[in-house]
TORBA-907757 format. One record per residue (C-alpha): chain; x, y, z. Coordinates in steps of 0.5 Angstrom, whole numbers, plus 500, padded with zeros to 3 digits. Example, Ala and Ser with C-alpha at 12.3 -4.5 7.8 and 13.67 -1.06 7.14 Angstrom:
<rs>
{'A' {525 491 516}}
{'A' {527 498 514}}
</rs>
This chain:
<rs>
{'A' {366 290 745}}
{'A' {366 297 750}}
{'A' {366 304 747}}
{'A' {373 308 747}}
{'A' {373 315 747}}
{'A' {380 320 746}}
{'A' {380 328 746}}
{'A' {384 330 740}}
{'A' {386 338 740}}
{'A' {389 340 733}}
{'A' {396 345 734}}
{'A' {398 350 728}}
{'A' {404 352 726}}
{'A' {405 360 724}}
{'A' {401 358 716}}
{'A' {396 356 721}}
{'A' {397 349 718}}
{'A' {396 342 723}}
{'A' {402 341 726}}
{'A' {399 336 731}}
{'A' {395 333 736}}
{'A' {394 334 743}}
{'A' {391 327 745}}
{'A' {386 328 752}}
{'A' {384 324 756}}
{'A' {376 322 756}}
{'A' {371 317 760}}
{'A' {366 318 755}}
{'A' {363 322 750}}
{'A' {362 329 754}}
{'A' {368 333 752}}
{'A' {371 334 759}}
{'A' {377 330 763}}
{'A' {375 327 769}}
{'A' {380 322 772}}
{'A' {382 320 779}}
{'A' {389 317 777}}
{'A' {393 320 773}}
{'A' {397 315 771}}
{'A' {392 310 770}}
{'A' {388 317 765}}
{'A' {396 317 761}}
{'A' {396 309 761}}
{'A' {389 310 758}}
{'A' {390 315 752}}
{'A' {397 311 749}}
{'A' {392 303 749}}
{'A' {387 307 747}}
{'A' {391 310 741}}
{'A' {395 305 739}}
{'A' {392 299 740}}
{'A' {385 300 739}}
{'A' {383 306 735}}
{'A' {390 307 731}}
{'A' {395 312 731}}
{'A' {394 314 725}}
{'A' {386 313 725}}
{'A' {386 319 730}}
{'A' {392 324 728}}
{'A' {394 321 720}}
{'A' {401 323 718}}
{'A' {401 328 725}}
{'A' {405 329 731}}
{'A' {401 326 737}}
{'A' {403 330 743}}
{'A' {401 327 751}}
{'A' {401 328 757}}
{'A' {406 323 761}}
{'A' {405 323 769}}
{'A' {412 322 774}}
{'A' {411 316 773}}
{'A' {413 314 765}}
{'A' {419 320 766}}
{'A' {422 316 772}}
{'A' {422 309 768}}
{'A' {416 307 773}}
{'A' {412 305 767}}
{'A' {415 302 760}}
{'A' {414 307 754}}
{'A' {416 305 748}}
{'A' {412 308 743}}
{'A' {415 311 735}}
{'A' {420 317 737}}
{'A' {418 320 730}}
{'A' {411 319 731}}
{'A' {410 323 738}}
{'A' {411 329 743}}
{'A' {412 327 750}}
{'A' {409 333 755}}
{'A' {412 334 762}}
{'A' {406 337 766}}
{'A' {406 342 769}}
{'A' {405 340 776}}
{'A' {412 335 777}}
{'A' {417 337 780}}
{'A' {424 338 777}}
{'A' {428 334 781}}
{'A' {434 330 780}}
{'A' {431 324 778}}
{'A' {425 327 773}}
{'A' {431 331 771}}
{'A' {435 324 769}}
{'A' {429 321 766}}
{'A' {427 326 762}}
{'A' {435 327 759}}
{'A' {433 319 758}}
{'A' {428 320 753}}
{'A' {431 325 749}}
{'A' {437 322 748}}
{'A' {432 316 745}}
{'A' {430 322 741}}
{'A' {424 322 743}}
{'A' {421 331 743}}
{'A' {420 333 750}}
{'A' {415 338 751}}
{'A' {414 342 757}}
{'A' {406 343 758}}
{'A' {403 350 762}}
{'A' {411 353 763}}
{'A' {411 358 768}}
{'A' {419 360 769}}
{'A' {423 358 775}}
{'A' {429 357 776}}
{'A' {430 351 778}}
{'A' {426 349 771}}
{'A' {433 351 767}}
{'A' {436 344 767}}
{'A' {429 341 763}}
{'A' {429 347 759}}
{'A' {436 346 756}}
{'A' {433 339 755}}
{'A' {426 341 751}}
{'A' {424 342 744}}
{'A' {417 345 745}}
{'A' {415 350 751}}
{'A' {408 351 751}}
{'A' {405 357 755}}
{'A' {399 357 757}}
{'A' {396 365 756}}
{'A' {390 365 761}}
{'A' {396 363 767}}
{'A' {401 370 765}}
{'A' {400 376 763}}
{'A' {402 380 757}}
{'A' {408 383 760}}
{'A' {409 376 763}}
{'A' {409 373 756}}
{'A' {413 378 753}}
{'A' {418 376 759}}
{'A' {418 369 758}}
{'A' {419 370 750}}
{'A' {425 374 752}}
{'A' {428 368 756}}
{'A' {427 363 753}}
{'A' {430 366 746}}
{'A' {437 364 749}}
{'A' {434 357 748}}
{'A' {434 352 741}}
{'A' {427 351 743}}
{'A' {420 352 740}}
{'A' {414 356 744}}
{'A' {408 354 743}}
{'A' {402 359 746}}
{'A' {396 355 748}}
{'A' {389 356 750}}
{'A' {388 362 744}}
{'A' {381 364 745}}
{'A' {381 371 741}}
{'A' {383 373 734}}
{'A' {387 378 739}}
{'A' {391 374 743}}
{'A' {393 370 737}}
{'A' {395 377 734}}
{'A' {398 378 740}}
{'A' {403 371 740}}
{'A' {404 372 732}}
{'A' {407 378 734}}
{'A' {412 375 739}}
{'A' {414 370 734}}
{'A' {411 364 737}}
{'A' {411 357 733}}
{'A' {405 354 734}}
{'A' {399 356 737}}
{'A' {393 351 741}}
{'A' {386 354 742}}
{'A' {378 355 743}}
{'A' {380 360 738}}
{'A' {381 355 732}}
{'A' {377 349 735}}
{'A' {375 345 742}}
{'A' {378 338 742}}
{'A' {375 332 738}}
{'A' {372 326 741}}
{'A' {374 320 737}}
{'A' {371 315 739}}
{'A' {372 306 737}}
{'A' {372 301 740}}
{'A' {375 297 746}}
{'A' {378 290 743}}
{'A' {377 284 748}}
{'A' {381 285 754}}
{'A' {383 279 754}}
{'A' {387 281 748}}
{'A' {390 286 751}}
{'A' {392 284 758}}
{'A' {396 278 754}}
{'A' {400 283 749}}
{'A' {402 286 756}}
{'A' {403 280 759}}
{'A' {408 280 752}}
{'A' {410 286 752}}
{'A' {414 284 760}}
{'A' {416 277 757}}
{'A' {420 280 752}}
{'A' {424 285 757}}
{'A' {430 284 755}}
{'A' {434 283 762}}
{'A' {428 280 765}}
{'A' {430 277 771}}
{'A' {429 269 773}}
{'A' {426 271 779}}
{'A' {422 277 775}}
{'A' {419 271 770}}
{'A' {418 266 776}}
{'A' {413 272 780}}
{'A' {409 274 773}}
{'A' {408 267 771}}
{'A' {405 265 778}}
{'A' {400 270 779}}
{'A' {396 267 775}}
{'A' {394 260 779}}
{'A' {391 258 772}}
{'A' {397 260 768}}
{'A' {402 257 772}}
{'A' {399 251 772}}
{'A' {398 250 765}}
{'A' {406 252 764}}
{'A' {408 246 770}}
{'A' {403 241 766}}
{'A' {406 242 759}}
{'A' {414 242 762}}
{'A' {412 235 765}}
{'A' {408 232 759}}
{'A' {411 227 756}}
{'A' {413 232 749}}
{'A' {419 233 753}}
{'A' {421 228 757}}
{'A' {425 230 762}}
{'A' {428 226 767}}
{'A' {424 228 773}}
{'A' {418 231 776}}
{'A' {419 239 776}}
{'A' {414 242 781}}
{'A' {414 249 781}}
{'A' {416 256 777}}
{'A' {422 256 780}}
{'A' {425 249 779}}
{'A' {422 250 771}}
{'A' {426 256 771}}
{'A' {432 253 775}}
{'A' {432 247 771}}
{'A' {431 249 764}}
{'A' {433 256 763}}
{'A' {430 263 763}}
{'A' {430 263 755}}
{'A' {427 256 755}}
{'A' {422 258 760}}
{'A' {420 265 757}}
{'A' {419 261 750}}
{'A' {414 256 753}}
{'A' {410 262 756}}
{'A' {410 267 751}}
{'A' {407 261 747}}
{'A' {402 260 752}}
{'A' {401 267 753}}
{'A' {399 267 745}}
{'A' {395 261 745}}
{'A' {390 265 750}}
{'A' {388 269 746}}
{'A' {379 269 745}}
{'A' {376 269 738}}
{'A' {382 266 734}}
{'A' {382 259 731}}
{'A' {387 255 735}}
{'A' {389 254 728}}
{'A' {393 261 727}}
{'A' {397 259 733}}
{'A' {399 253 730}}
{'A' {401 257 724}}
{'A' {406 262 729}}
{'A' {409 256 733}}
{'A' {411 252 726}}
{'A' {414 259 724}}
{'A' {418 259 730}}
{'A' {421 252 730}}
{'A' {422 252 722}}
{'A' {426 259 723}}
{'A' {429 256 729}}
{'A' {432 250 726}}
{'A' {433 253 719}}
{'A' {437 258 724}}
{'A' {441 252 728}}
{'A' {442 249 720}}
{'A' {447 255 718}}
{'A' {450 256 725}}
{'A' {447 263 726}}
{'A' {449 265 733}}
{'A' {442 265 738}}
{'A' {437 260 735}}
{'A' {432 262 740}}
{'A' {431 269 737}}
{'A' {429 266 730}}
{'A' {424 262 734}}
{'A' {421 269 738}}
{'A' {421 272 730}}
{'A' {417 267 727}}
{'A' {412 266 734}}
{'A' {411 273 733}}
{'A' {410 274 725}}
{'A' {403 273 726}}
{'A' {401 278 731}}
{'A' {398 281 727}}
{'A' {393 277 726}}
{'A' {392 275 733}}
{'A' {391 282 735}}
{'A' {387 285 730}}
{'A' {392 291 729}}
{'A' {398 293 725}}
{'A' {405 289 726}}
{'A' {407 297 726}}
{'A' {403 299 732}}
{'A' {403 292 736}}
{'A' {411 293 736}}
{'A' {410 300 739}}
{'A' {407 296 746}}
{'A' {413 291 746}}
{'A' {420 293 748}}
{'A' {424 288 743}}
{'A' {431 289 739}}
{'A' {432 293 734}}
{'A' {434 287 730}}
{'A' {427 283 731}}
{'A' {422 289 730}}
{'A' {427 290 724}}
{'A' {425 282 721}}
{'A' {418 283 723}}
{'A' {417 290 719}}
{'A' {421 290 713}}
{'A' {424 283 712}}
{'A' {431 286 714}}
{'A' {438 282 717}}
{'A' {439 274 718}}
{'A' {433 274 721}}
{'A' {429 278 716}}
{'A' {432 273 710}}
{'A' {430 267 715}}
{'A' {423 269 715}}
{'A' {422 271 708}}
{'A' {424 263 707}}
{'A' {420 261 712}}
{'A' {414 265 710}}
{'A' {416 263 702}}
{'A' {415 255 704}}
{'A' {409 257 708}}
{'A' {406 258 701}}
{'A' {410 255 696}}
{'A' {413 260 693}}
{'A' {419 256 691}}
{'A' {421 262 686}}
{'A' {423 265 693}}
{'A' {427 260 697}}
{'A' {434 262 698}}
{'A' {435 261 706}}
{'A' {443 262 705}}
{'A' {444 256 700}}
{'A' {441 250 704}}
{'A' {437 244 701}}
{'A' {430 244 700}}
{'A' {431 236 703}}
{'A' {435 240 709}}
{'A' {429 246 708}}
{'A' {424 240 708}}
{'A' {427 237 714}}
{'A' {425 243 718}}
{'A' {418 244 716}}
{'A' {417 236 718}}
{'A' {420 237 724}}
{'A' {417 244 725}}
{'A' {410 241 724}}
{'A' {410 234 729}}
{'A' {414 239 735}}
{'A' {408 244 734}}
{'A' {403 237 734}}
{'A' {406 235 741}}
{'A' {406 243 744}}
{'A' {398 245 741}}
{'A' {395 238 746}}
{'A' {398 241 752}}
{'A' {398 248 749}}
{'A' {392 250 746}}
{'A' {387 245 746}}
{'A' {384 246 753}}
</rs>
């Protein structure tokens, strides 16, 4: 376990109320940011907030406010964080070109709130503005009759204005005065560094490796070139697709011919499996657990002829990542782009594939009381289990036991 550091800068409302934060960057615990890459510092902030210290544990019930790079506005990075939970900060330092300008519009049309941090006014800035929630004016880059233009302008626009680095009770005064919404400052506190603790890598690496398995339109070619660059891995997956578990009628020799021969589904399947098995300090056992659930939900699924069975298997699999990541399932699912239908299973039980797993998880621990699976038998419901069991026997020698 290595230590993490994230600066947390509060911003208040005109009740001088905690708003939200404003998440900062930090190597360790002196309180400066220093970064070379900046896409890198941004990747940083979001594993460190969601996947290791927890949202929640940083900013309670707040808005987290962070700073994104070119690079997750244009959709060269994944962003998939809850829209409620964050303000997504377009820095001062990138340009309003048209392809920023369409990412931008992306991301507000997914709800998400769009901040423009250290905003000096130009005309080529319009289009942005007419995108934006918040404007954040930085005081130390303007001066007063800068400010009290800027204000004017931006007026004409169904916006927020949030004055920043308030040092002074009078420059508070001074922006109160303006009618600015929120305010950020030394004036009312320096950032905090909240400091945790970095999980294994290996289980981060792997939720990532999940994270790109389970995009949605992931191409076969895009899944034969993440499987093989790992020699290990590629291996492991060629020496379970040619075991005798699954008894195919010829040999397959590569990703391409695995992808080819049984489908992009079942081959994403397989390593997503793998990819769980992987996970260091964890008993084999847990993930046992996972693939029983999977194959049960899927073939209770095929039982009642609901469309997609591999879905109920991707569900069940995935009901215990929670355990498996030392995390909340809520916080796990911001890092995996699933459908709305699965994450809704996951978390609140919900849709054909929610009542599946309650009946899954029902059977699991014998709560009898509990099994309704859309009228089946508890023969048909056994039948399941039983062959849920023996296929996760034949997957786990090949799978998990090294």
């Amino acid at each position: 376990m290595s230590d993490i550091f994230i600066g947390r800068q509060p911003i208040y409302d005109r009740k001088l109320k905690v708003f939200g934060y404003e998440l900062l960057f930090r190597a360790a615990s002196e309180n400066r940011a220093e970064f070379v890459d900046g896409d890198q510092a941004t990747t940083d902030v979001i594993v460190n907030t969601f996947l290791e210290i927890g949202l929640d544990n940083i900013v309670g019930e707040h808005l987290a406010f962070i700073n994104l790079t070119r690079a997750f506005f244009v959709g060269e990075h994944a962003i998939s964080m809850p829209q409620h939970r964050v303000v997504l900060e377009l820095l001062e330092d990138i340009d309003a070109d048209a392809e920023v300008v369409a990412g931008v519009k992306r991301l507000a049309d997914l709800n998400y709130t769009i901040a423009l941090d250290d905003f000096i006014y130009h005309e080529s800035l319009r289009p942005l503005v007419n995108l934006a929630h918040i404007v954040k004016i930085d005081l130390t880059k303007l001066d007063r009759d800068g400010i009290r233009e800027h204000v004017r302008q931006l007026r004409h626009y169904p916006l927020r204005l949030l004055a920043e680095k308030v040092e002074t009770q009078e420059e508070y005064d001074f922006c109160q005065s303006l009618g600015f919404d929120y305010f950020q400052g030394y004036f009312f506190a320096q950032p905090k560094i909240i400091r945790g603790q970095r999980l294994p890598n290996n289980r981060l690496t792997i939720l990532k490796l999940l994270s790109r398995l389970q995009t949605p339109n992931i191409t076969p070619q895009e899944l034969e070139d993440l499987i093989s660059q790992d020699v290990a891995f590629s291996y492991r997956i060629l020496r379970f697709i040619n075991s005798a578990s699954l008894a195919l009628p010829r040999k397959v020799e590569t990703i391409h011919q695995a992808v080819v021969y049984l489908g992009l589904q079942t081959i994403r399947s397989w390593t997503t499996l793998l990819a769980m098995s992987q996970v260091d300090n964890k008993p084999a056992e847990l993930v046992i657990t996972a693939i029983v659930r999977g194959k049960m939900a899927e073939g209770i699924a095929k039982a009642i002829q609901a469309k997609q069975p591999e879905t109920f298997f991707t569900v069940g699999l995935f009901s215990a990542l929670d355990a498996l990541m030392d995390n909340t399932m809520e916080e796990i699912l911001t890092q995996l782009p699933l459908a709305d239908y699965i994450a809704e299973a996951l978390l609140h039980r919900r849709g054909l594939h929610g009542e599946v797993l309650d009946c899954v998880l029902a059977y699991e621990r014998g709560h009898w009381e509990s099994l309704g699976c859309n009228q089946l038998g508890t023969h048909k419901l056994r039948d399941c289990f039983l062959e849920a069991l023996q296929w996760s026997a034949q997957v786990s020698q090949q799978l998990i036991h090294k």
